[in-house]
C-alpha positions as CSV (number, residue, x, y, z in Angstrom):
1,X,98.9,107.0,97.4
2,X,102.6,108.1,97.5
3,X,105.4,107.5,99.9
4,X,107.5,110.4,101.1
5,X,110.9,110.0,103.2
6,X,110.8,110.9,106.6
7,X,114.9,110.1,107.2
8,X,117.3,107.7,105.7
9,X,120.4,106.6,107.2
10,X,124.3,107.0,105.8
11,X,124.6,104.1,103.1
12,X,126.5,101.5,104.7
13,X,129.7,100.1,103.9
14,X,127.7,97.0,102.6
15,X,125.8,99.3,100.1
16,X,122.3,99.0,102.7
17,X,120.8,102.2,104.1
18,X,117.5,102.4,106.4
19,X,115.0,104.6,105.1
20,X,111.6,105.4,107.0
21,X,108.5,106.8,105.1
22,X,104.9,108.1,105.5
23,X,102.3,106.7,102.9
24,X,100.2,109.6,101.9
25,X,96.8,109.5,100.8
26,X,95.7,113.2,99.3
27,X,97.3,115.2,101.8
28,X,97.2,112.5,104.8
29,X,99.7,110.5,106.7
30,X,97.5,107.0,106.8
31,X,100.5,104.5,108.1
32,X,104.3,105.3,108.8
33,X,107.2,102.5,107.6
34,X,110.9,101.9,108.1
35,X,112.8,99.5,105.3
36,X,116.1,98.6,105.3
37,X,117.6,97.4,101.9
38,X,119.8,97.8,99.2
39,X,120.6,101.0,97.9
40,X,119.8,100.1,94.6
41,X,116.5,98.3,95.2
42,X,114.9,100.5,98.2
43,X,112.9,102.9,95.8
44,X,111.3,100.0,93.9
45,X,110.8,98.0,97.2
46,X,108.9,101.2,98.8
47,X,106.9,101.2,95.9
48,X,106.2,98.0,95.7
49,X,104.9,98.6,99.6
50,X,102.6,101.9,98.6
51,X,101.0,99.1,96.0
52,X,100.7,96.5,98.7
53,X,99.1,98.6,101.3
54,X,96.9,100.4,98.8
55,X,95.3,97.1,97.8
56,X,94.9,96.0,101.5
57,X,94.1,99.5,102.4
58,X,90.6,98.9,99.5
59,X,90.2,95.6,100.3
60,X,86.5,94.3,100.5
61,X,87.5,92.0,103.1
62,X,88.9,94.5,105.2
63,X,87.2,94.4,109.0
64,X,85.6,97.6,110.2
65,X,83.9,98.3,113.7
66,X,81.0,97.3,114.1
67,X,82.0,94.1,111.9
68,X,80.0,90.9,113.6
69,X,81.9,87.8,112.6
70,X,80.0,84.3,113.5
């Protein structure tokens, strides 16, 4: 999965800027996000987030329809 920028704002004058993303999977949008964070930090912390959602994303435990839970 990769994340690809979908608009960012000016940087700040306190060095922040607000970037929003689609995560990608093949040639699919699967979930759109908006961060706000540090200039410095935002790519790894969007990263970080495509690796987060990924795992969740191929979780076992994730519910499906049809799921019975008792």
């Amino acid at each position: 999965m990769k994340a690809i920028v979908t608009s960012a704002s000016e940087v700040r004058i306190d060095g922040q800027q607000s970037v929003s993303f689609d995560i990608m999977d093949k040639d699919k949008v699967v979930v759109s996000s908006t961060v706000d964070g540090d200039v410095d930090t935002l790519k790894s912390q969007i990263k970080q987030t495509v690796t987060e959602y990924e795992q969740k994303a191929k979780s076992d435990n994730r519910l499906k329809e049809g799921d019975v839970i008792s």
